[in-house]
Biopython code that builds the backbone (N, CA, C, O; Angstrom):
import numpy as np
from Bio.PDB.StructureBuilder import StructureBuilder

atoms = [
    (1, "UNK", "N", (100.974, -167.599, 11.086)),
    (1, "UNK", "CA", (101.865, -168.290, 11.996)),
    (1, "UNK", "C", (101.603, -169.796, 11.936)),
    (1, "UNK", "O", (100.499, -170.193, 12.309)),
    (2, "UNK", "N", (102.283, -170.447, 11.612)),
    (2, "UNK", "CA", (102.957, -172.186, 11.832)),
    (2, "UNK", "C", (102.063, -172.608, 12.839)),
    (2, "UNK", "O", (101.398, -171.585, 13.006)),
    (3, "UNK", "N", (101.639, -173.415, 13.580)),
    (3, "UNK", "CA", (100.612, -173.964, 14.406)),
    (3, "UNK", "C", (102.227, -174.983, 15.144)),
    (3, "UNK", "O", (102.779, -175.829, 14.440)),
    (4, "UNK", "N", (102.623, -174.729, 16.291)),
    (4, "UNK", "CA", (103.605, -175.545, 16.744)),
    (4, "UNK", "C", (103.329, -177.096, 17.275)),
    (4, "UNK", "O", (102.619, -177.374, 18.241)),
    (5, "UNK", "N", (104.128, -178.158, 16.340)),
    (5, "UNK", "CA", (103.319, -179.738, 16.747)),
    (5, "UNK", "C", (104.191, -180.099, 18.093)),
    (5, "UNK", "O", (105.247, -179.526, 18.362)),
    (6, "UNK", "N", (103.715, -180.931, 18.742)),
    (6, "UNK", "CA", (104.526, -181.672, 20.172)),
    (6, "UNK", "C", (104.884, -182.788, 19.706)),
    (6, "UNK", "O", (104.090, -183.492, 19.082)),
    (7, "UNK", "N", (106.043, -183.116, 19.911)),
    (7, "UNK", "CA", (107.251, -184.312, 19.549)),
    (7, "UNK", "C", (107.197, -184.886, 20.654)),
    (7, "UNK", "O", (107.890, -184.387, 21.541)),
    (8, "UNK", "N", (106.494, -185.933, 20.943)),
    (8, "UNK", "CA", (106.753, -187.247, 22.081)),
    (8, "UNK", "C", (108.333, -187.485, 22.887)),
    (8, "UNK", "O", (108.656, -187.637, 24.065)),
    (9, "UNK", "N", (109.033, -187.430, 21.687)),
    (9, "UNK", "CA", (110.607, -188.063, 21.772)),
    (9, "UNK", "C", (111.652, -186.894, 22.580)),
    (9, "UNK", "O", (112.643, -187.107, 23.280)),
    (10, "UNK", "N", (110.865, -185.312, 22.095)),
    (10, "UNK", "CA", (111.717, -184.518, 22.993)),
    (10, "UNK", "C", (112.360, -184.380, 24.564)),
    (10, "UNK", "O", (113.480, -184.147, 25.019)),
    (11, "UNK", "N", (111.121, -184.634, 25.087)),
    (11, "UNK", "CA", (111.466, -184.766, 26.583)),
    (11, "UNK", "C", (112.264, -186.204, 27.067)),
    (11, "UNK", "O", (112.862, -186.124, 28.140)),
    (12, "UNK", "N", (112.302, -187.315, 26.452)),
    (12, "UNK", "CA", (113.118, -188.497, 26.353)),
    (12, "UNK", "C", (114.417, -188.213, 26.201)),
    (12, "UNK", "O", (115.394, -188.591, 26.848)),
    (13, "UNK", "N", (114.316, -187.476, 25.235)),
    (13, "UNK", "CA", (116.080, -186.982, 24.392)),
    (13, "UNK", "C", (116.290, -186.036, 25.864)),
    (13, "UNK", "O", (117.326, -186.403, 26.418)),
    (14, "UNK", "N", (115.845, -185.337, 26.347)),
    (14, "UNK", "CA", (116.656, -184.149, 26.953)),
    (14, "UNK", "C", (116.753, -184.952, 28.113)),
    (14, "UNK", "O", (117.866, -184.764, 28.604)),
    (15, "UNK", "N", (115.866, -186.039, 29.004)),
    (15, "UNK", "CA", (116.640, -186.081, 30.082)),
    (15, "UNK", "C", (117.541, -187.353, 30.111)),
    (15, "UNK", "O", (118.119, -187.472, 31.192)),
    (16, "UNK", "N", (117.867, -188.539, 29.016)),
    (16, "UNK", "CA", (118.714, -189.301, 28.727)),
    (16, "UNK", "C", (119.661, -188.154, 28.253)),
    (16, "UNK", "O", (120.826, -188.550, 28.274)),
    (17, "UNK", "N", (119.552, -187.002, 27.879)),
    (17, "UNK", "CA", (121.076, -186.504, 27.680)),
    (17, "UNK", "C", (121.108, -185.854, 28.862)),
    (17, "UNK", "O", (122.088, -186.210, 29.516)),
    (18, "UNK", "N", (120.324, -184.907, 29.502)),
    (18, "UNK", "CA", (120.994, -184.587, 31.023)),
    (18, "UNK", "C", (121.758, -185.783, 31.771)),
    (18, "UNK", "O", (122.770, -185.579, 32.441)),
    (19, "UNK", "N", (121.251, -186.895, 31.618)),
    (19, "UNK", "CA", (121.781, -187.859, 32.973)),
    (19, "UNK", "C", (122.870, -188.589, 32.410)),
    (19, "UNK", "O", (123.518, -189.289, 33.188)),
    (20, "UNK", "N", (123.319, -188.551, 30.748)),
    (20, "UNK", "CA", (124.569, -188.841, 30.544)),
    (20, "UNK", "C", (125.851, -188.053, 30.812)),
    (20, "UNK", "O", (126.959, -188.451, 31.172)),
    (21, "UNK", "N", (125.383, -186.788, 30.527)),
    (21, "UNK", "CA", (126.138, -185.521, 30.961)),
    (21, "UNK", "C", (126.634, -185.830, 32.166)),
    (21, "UNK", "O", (127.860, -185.888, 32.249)),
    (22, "UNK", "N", (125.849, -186.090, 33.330)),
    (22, "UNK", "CA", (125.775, -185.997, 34.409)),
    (22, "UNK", "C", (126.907, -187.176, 34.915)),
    (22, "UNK", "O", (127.971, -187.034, 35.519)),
    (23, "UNK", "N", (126.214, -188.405, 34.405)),
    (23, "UNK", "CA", (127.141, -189.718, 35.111)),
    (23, "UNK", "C", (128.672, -189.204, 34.376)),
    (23, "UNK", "O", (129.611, -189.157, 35.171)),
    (24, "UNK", "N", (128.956, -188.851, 33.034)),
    (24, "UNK", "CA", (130.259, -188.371, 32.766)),
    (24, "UNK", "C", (131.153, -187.436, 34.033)),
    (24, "UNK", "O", (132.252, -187.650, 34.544)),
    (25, "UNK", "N", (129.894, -186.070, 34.309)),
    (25, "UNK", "CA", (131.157, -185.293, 35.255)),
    (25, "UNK", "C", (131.077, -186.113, 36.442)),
    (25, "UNK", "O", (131.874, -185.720, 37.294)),
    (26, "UNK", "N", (130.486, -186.981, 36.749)),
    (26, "UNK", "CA", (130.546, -187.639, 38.251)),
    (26, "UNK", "C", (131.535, -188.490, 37.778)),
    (26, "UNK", "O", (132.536, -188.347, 38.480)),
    (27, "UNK", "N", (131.674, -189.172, 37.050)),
    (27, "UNK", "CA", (132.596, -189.937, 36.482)),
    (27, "UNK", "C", (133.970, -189.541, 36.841)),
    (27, "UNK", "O", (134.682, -190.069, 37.695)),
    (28, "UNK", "N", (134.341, -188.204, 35.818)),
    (28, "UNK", "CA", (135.235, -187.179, 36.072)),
    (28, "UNK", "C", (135.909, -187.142, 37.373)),
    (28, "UNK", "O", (137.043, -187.494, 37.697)),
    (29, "UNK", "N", (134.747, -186.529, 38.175)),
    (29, "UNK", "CA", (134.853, -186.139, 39.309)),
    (29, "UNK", "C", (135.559, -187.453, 40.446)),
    (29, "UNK", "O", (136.320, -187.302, 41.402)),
    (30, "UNK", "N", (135.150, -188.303, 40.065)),
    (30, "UNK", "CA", (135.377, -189.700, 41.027)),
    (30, "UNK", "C", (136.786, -190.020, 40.904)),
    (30, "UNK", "O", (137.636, -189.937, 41.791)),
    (31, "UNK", "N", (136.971, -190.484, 39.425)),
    (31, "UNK", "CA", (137.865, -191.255, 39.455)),
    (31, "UNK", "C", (139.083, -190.138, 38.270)),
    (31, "UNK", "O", (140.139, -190.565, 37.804)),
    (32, "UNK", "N", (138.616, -188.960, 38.079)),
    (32, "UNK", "CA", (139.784, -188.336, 37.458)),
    (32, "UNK", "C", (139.315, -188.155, 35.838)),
    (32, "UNK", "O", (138.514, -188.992, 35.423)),
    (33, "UNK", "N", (139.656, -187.377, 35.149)),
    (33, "UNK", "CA", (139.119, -187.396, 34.258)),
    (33, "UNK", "C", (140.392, -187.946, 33.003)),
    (33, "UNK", "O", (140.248, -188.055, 31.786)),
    (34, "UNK", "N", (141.307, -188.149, 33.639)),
    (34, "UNK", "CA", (142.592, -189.128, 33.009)),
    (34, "UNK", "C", (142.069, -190.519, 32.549)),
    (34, "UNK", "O", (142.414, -191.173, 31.566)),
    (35, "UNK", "N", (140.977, -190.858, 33.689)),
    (35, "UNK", "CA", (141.487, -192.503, 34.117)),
    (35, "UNK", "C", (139.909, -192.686, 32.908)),
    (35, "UNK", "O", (139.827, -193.779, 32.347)),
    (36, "UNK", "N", (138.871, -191.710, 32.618)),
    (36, "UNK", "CA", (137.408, -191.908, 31.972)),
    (36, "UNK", "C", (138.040, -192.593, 30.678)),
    (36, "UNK", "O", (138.980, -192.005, 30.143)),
    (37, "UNK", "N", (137.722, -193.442, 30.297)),
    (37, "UNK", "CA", (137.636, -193.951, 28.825)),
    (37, "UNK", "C", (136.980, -193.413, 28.051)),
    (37, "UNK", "O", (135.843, -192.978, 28.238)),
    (38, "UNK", "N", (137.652, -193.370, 27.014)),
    (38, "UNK", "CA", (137.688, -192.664, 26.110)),
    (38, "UNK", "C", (136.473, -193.587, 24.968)),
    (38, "UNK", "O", (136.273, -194.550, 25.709)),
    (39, "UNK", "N", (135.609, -193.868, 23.725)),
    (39, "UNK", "CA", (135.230, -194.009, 23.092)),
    (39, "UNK", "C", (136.500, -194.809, 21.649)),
    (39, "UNK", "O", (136.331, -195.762, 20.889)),
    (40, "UNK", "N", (137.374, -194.100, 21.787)),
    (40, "UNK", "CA", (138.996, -194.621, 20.905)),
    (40, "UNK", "C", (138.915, -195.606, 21.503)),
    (40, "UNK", "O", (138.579, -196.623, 20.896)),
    (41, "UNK", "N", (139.293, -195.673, 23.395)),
    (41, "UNK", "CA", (140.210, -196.398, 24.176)),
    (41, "UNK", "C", (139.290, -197.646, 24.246)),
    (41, "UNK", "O", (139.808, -198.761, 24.310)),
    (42, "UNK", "N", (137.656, -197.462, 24.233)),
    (42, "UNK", "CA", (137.056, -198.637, 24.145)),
    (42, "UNK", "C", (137.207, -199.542, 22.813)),
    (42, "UNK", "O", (137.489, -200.719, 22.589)),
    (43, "UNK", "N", (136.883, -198.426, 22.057)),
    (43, "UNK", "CA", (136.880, -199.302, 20.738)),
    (43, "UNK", "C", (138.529, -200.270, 20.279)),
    (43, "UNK", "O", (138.473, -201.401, 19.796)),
    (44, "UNK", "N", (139.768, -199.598, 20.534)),
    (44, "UNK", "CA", (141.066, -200.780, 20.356)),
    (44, "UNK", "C", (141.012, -201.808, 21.471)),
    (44, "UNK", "O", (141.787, -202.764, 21.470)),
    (45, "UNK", "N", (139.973, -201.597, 22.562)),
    (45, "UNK", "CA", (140.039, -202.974, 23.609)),
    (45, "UNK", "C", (139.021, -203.875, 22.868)),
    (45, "UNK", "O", (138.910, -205.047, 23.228)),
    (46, "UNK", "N", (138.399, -203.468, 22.022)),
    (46, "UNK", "CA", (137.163, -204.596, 21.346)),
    (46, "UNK", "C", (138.314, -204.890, 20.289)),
    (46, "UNK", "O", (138.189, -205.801, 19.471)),
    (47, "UNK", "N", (138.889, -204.475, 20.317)),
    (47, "UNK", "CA", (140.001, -204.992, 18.808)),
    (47, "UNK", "C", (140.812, -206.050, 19.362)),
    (47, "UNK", "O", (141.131, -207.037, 18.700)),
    (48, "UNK", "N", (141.204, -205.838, 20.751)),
    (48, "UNK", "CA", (142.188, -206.755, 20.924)),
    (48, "UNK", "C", (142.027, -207.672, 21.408)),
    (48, "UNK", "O", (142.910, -208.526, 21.329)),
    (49, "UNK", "N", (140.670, -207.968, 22.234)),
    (49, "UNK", "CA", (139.874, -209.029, 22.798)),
    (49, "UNK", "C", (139.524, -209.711, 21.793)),
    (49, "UNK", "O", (139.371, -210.922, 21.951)),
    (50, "UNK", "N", (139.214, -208.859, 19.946)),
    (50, "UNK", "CA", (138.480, -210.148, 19.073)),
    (50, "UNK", "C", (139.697, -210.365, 18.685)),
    (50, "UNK", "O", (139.710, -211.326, 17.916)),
    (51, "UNK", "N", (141.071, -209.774, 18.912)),
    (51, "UNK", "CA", (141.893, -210.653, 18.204)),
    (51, "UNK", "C", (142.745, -211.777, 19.095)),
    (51, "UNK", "O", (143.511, -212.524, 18.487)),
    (52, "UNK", "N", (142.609, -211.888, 20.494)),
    (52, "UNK", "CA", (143.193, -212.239, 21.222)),
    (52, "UNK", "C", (141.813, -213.893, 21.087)),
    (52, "UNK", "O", (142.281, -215.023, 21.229)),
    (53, "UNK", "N", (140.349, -213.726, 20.834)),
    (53, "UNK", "CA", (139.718, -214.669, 20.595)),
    (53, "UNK", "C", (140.079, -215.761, 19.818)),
    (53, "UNK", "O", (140.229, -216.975, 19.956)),
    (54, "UNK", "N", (140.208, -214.519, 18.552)),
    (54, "UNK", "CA", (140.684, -215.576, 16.916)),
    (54, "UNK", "C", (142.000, -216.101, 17.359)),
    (54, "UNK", "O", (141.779, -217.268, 17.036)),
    (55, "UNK", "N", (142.965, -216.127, 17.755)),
    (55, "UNK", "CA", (143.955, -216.751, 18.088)),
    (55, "UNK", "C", (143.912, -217.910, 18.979)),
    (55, "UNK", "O", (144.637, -218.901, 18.889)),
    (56, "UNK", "N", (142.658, -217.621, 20.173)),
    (56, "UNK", "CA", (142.739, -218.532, 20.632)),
    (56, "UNK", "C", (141.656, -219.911, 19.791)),
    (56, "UNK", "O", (141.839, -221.128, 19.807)),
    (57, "UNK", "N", (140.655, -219.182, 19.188)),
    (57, "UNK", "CA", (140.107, -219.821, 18.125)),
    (57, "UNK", "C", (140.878, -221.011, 16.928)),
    (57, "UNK", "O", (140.596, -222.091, 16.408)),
    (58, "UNK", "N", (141.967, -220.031, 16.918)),
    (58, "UNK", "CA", (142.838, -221.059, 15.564)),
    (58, "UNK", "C", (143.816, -221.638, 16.738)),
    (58, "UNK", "O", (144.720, -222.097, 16.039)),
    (59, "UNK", "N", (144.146, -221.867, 17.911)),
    (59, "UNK", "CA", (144.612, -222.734, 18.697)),
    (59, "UNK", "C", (144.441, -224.044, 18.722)),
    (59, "UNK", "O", (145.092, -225.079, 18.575)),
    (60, "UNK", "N", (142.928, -223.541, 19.045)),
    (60, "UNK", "CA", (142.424, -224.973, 19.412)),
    (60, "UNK", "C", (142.110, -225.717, 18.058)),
    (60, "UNK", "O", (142.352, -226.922, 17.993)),
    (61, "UNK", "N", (141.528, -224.983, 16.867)),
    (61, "UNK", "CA", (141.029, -225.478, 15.553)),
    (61, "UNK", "C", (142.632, -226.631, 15.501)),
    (61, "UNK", "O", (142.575, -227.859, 15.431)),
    (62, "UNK", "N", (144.307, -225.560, 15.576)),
    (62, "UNK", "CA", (145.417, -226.360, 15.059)),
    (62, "UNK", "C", (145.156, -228.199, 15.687)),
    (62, "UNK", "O", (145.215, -229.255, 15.057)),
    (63, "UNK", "N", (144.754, -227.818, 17.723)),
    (63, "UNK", "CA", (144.907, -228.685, 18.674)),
    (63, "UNK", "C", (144.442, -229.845, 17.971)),
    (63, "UNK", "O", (145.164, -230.837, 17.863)),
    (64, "UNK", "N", (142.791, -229.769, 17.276)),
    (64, "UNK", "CA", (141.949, -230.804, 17.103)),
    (64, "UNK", "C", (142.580, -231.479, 15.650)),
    (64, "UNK", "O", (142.850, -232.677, 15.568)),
    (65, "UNK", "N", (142.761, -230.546, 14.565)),
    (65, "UNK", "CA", (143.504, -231.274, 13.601)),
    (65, "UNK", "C", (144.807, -231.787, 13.602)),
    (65, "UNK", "O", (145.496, -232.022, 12.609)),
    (66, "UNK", "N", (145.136, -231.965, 14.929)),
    (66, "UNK", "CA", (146.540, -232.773, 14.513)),
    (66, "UNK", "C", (146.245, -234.145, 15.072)),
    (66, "UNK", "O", (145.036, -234.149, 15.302)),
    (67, "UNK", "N", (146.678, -235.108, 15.345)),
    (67, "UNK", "CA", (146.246, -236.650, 15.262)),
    (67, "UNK", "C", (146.187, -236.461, 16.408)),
    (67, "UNK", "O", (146.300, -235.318, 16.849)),
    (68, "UNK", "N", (145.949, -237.767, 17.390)),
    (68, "UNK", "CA", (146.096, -238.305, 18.683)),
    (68, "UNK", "C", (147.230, -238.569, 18.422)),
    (68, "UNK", "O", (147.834, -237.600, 18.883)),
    (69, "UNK", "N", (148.117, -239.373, 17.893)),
    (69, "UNK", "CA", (149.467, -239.656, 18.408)),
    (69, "UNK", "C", (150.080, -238.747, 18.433)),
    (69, "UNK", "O", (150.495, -238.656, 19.588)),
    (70, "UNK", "N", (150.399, -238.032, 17.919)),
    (70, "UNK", "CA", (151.424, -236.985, 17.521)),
    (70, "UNK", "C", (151.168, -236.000, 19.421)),
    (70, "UNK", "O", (151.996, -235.535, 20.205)),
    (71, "UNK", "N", (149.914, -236.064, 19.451)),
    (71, "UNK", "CA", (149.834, -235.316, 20.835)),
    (71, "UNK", "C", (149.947, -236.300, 22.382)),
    (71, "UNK", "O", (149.704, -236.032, 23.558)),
    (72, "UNK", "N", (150.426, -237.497, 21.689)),
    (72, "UNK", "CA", (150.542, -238.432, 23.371)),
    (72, "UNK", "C", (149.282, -238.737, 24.002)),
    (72, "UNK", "O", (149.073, -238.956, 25.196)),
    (73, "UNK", "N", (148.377, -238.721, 22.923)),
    (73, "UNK", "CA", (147.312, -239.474, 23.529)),
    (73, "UNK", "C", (146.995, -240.894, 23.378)),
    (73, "UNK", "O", (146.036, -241.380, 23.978)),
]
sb = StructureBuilder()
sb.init_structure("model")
sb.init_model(0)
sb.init_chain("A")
sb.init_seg("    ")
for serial, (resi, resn, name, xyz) in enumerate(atoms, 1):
    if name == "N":
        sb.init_residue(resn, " ", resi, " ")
    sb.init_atom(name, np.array(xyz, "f"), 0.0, 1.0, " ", f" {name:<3s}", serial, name[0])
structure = sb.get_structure()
């Protein structure tokens, strides 16, 4: 018979996954399980925030390269 070793990390893993489990159905439970975000639904809001950045990014880049006169300063 195998001599069974003890893994440090096991009892870490099981109760960070009990208490994710957990805040999910409370989650659920609170606010509906319609309204929980989704992992998709997060990831296209990081899409549209970096693209809503870069736009405002090349805004201002256009603002600074155009002269002072041309902008009434």
């Amino acid at each position: 018979m195998k001599p069974s070793t003890l893994v440090l990390s096991d009892a870490p893993r099981a109760v960070v996954a009990t208490a994710a489990d957990l805040i999910y159905r409370v989650g659920c439970t609170v606010i509906g399980v319609d309204k929980v975000a989704t992992a998709r639904e997060n990831a296209w809001a990081a899409v549209c925030e970096d693209r809503e950045r870069a736009a405002e990014r090349a805004e201002v880049a256009r603002l600074l390269s155009e002269p002072a006169v041309r902008r009434g300063i």
